[in-house]
Residue frames relative to the residue before (quaternion, step in Angstrom):
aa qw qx qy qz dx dy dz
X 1.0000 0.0000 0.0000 0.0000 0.00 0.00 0.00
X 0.1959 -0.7166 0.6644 0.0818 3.53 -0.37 0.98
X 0.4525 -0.6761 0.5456 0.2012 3.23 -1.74 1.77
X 0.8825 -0.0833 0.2846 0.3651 3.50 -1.49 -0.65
X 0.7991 0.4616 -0.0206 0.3847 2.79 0.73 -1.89
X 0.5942 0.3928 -0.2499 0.6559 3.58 0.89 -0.85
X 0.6276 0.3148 -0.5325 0.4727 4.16 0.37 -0.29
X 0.5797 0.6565 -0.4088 0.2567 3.52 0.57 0.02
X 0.5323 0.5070 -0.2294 0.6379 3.20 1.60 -1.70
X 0.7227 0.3640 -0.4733 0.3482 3.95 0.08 -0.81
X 0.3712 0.6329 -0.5690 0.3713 4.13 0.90 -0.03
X 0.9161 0.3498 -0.0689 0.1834 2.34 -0.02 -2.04
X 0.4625 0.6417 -0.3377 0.5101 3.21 1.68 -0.23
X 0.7057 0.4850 -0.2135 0.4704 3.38 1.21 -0.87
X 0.7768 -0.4190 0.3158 0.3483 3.55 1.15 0.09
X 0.5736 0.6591 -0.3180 0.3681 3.26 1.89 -0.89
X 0.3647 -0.7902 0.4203 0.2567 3.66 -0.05 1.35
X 0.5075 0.6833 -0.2102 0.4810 3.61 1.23 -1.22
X 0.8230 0.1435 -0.1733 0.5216 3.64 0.47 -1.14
X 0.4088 0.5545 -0.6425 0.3356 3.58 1.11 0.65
X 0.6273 0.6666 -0.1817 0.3594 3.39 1.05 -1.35
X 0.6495 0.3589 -0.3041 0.5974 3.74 1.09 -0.77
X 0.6547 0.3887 -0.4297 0.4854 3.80 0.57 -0.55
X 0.6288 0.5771 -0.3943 0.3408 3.84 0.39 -0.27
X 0.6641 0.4883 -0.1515 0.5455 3.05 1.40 -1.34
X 0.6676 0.4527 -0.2681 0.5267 3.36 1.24 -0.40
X 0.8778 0.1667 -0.1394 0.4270 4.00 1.14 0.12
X 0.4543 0.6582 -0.4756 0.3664 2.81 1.78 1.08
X 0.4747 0.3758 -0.5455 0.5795 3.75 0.97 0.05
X 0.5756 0.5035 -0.5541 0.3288 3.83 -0.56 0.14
X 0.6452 0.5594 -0.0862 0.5132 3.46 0.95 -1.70
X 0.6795 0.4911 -0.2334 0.4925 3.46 1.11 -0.97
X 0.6497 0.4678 -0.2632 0.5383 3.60 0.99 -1.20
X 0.7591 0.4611 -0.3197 0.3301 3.78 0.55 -0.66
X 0.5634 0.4821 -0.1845 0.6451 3.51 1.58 -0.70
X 0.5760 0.5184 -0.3724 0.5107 3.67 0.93 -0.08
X 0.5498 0.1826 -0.3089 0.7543 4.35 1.02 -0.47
X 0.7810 0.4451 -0.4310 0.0789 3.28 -0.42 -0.08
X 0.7106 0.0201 -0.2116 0.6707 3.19 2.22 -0.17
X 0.4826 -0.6476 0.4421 0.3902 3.46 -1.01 0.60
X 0.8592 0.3161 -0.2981 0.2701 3.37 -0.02 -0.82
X 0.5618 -0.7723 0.2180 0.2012 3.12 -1.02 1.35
X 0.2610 0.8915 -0.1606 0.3336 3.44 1.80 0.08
X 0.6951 0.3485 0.0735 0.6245 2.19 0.54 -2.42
X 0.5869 0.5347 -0.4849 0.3668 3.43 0.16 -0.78
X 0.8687 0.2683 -0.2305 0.3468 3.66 -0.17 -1.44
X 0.4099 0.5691 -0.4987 0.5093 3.70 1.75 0.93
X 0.6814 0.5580 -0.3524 0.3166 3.53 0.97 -0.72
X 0.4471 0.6015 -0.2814 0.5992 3.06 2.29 -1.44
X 0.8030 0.2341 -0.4061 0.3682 3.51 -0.59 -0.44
X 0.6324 0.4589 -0.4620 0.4197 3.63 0.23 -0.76
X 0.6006 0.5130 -0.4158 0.4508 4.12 0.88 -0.43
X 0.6773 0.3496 -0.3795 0.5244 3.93 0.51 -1.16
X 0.7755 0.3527 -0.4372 0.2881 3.77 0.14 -0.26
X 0.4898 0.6174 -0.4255 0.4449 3.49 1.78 0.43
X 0.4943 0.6985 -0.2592 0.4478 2.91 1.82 -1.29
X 0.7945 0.3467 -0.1810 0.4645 4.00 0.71 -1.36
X 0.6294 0.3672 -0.3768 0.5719 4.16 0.91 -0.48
X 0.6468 0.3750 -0.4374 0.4997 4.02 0.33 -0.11
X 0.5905 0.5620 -0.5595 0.1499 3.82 -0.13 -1.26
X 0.7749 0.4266 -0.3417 0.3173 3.65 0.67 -0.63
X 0.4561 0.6140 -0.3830 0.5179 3.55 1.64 0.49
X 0.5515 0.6520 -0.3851 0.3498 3.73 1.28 -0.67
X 0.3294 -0.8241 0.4310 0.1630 4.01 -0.21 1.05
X 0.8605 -0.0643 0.0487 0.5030 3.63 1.31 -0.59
X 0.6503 -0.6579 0.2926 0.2420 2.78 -0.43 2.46
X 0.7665 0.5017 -0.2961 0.2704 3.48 1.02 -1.19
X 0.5035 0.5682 -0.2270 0.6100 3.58 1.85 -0.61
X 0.3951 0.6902 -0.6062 0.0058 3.86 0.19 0.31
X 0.6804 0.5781 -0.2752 0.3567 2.84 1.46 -1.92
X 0.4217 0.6375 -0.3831 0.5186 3.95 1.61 -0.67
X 0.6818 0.5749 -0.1727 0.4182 3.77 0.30 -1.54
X 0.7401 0.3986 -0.1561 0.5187 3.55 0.62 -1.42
X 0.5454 0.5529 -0.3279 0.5379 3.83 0.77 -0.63
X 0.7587 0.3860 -0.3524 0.3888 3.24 0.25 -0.98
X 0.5916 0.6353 -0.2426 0.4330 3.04 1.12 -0.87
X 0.7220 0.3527 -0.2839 0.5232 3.71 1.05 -0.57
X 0.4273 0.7892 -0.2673 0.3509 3.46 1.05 0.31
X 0.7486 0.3342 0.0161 0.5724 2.22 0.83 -1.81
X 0.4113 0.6863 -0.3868 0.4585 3.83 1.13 -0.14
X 0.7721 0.4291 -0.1309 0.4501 3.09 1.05 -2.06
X 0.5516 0.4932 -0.4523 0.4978 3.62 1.40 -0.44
X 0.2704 0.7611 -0.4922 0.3245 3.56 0.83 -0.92
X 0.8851 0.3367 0.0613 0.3155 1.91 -1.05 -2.42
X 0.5244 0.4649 -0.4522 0.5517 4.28 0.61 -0.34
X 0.6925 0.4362 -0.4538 0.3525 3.85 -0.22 -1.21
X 0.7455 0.5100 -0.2051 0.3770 3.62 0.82 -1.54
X 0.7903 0.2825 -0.0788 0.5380 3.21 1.32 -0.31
X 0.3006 0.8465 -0.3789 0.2226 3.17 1.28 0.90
X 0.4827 0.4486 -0.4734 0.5845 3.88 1.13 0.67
X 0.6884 0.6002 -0.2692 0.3057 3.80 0.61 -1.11
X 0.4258 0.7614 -0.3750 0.3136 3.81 1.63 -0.42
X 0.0742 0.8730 -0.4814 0.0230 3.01 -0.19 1.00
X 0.4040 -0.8514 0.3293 0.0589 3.80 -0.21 1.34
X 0.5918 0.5392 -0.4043 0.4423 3.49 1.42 -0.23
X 0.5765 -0.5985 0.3772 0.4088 3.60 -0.93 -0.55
X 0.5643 -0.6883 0.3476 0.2949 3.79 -0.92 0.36
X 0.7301 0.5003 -0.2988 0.3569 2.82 1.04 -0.89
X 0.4258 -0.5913 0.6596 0.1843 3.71 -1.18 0.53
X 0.5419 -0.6586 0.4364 0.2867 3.30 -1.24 1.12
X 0.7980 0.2006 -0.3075 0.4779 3.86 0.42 0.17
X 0.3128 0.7333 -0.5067 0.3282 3.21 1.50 0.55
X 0.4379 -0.7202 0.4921 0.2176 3.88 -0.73 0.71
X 0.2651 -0.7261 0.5902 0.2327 4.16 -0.66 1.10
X 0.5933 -0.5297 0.5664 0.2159 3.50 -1.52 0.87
X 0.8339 -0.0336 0.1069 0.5404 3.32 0.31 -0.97
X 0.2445 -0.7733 0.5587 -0.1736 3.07 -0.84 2.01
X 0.5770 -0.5493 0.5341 0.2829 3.60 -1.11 0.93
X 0.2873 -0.7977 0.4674 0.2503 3.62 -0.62 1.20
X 0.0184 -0.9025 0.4164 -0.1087 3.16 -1.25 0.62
X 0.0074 -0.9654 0.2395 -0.1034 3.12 0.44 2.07
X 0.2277 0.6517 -0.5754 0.4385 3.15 1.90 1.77
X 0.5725 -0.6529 0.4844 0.1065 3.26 -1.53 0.37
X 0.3900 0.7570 -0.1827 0.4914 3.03 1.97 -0.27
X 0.2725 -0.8626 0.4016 0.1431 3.52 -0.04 1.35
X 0.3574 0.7099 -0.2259 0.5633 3.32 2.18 -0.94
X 0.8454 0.1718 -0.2618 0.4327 3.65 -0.15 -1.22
X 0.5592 0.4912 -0.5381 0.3955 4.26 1.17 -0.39
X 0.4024 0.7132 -0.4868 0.3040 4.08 1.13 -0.39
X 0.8699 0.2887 0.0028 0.3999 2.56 0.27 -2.06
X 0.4777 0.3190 -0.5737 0.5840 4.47 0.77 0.18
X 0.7369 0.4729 -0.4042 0.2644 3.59 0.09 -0.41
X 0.3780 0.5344 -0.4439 0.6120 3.65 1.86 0.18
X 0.7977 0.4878 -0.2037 0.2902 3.05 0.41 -1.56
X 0.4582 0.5779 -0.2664 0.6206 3.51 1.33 -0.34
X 0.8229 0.1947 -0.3056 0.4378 3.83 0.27 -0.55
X 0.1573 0.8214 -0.3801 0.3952 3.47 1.69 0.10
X 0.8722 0.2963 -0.0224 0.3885 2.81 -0.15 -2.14
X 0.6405 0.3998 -0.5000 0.4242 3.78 0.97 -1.16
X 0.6070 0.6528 -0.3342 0.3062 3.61 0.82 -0.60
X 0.6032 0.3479 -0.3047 0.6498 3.79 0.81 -0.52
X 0.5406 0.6803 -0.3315 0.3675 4.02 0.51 -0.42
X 0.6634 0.4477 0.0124 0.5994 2.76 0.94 -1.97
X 0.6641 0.4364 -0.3670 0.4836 3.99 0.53 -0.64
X 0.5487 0.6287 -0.4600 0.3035 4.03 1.07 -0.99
X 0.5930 -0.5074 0.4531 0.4307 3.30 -1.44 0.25
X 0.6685 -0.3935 0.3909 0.4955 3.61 -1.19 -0.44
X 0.6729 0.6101 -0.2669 0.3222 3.48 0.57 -0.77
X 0.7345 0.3858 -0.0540 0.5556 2.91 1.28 -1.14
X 0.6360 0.6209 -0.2475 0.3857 3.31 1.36 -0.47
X 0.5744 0.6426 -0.1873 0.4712 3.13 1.82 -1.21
X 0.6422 0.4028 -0.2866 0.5858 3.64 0.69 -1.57
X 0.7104 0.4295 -0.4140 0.3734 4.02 -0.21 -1.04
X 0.5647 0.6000 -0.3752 0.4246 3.73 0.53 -0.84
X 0.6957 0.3280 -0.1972 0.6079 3.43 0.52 -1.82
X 0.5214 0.5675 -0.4748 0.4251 3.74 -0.18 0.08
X 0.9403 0.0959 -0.0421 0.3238 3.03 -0.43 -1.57
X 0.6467 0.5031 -0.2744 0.5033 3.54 1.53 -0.73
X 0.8926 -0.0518 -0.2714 0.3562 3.53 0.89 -0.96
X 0.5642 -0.6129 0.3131 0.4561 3.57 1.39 1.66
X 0.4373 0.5981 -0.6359 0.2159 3.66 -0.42 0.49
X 0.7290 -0.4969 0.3691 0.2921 3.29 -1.50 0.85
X 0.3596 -0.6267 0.4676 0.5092 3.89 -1.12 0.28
X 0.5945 0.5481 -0.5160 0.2826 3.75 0.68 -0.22
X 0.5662 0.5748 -0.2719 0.5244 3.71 1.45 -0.62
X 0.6996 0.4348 -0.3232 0.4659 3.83 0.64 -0.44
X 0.5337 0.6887 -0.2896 0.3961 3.17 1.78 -0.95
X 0.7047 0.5133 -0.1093 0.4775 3.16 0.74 -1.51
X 0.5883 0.5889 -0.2791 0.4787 3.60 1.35 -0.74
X 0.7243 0.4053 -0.1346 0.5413 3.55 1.19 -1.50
X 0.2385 -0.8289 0.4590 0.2131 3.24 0.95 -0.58
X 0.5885 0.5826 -0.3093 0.4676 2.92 1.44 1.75
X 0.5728 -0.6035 0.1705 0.5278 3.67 0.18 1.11
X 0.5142 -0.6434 0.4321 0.3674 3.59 -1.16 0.03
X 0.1810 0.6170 -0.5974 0.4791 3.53 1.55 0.74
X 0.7305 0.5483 -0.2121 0.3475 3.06 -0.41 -2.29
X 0.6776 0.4655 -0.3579 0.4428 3.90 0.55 -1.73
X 0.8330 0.4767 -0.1062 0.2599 3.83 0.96 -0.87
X 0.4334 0.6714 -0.2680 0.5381 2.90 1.94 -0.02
X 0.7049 0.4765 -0.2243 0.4752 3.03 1.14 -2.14
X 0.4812 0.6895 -0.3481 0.4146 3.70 0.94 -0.59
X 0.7383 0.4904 -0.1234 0.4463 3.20 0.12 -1.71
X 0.7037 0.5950 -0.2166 0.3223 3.37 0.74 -1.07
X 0.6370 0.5619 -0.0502 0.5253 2.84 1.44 -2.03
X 0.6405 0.4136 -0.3705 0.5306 3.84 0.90 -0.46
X 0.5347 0.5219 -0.3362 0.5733 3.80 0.91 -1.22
X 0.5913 0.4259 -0.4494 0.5166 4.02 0.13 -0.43
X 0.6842 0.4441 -0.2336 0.5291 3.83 -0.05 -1.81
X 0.7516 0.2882 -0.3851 0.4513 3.92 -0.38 -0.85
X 0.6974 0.4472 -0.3591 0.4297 3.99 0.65 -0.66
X 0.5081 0.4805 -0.4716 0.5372 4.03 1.71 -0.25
X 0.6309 0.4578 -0.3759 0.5011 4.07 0.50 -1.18
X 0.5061 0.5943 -0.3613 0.5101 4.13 0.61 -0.52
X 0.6479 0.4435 -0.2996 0.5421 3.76 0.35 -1.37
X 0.8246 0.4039 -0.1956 0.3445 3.40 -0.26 -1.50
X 0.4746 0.6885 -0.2625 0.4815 3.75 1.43 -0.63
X 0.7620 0.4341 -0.0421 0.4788 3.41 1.14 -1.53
X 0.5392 0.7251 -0.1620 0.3966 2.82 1.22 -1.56
């Protein structure tokens, strides 16, 4: 029995122009949040976003099972983000974007009332996109798809095209990196 959702992907796979549009609108903050740790600068980013939804709209009718999209899409922003690295491979830039009174998009929620604790998840929130954003690619790719958009290591595997050893190491590592940046700053 196929839910809502997958009768959606089968529209739009089919041509349905309407349910390309609700399924975009319905996975572009996802796409956005993942290309958001994955580059810093906001530019580039919404070149990476478009050049993905229009991969997203000339491929969807190649996609073989409604149930694999979110698998299907991912890959699909990946590879964007390789893309986009080869084509821009002097331009890498390793520090962070954000400016100290610059304002974060997206902010650890937070439903104390305490002005003290929104300070400090909100340090803590730029902490993390920051040690994220600093990982290599390798490590950046598997942690991203992990924790931001929860997919499996056998799904991230298949995404990286690298055993689910490899997906778990790079994992492990990439947190041990982030908990040893939140360590620095703790001390610091």
């Amino acid at each position: 029995m196929l839910d809502d959702y997958e009768k959606l992907i089968l529209k739009a796979k089919k041509g349905d122009k309407k349910a390309l549009c609700e399924l975009i609108r319905e996975e572009q903050s996802n796409i956005y949040a993942t290309l958001f740790y994955l580059k810093k600068d906001e530019n580039d980013l919404s070149d990476i976003m478009q050049d993905v939804l229009i991969k997203l709209t000339k491929r969807i009718s190649q996609l073989k099972n409604p149930s694999y999209f979110k698998t299907w899409l991912n890959q699909i922003v990946v590879n964007s983000y390789y893309d986009y690295l080869r084509k821009n491979k002097r331009k890498i830039i390793t520090f962070s974007p954000f400016k100290q009174d610059e304002e974060v998009d997206f902010e650890i929620p937070d439903h104390s009332t305490n002005p003290q604790n929104t300070i400090l998840y909100n340090e803590l929130d730029l902490i993390i996109k920051n040690a994220i954003q600093n990982l290599p690619v390798q490590y950046k790719i598997p942690i991203t798809l992990r924790e931001i958009q929860g997919l499996s290591y056998d799904e991230i595997s298949n995404i990286t095209n690298t055993s689910i050893g490899t997906v778990k190491s790079r994992i492990s590592r990439a947190r041990a990196k982030i908990k040893d940046d939140i360590n620095k700053y703790s001390r610091g």
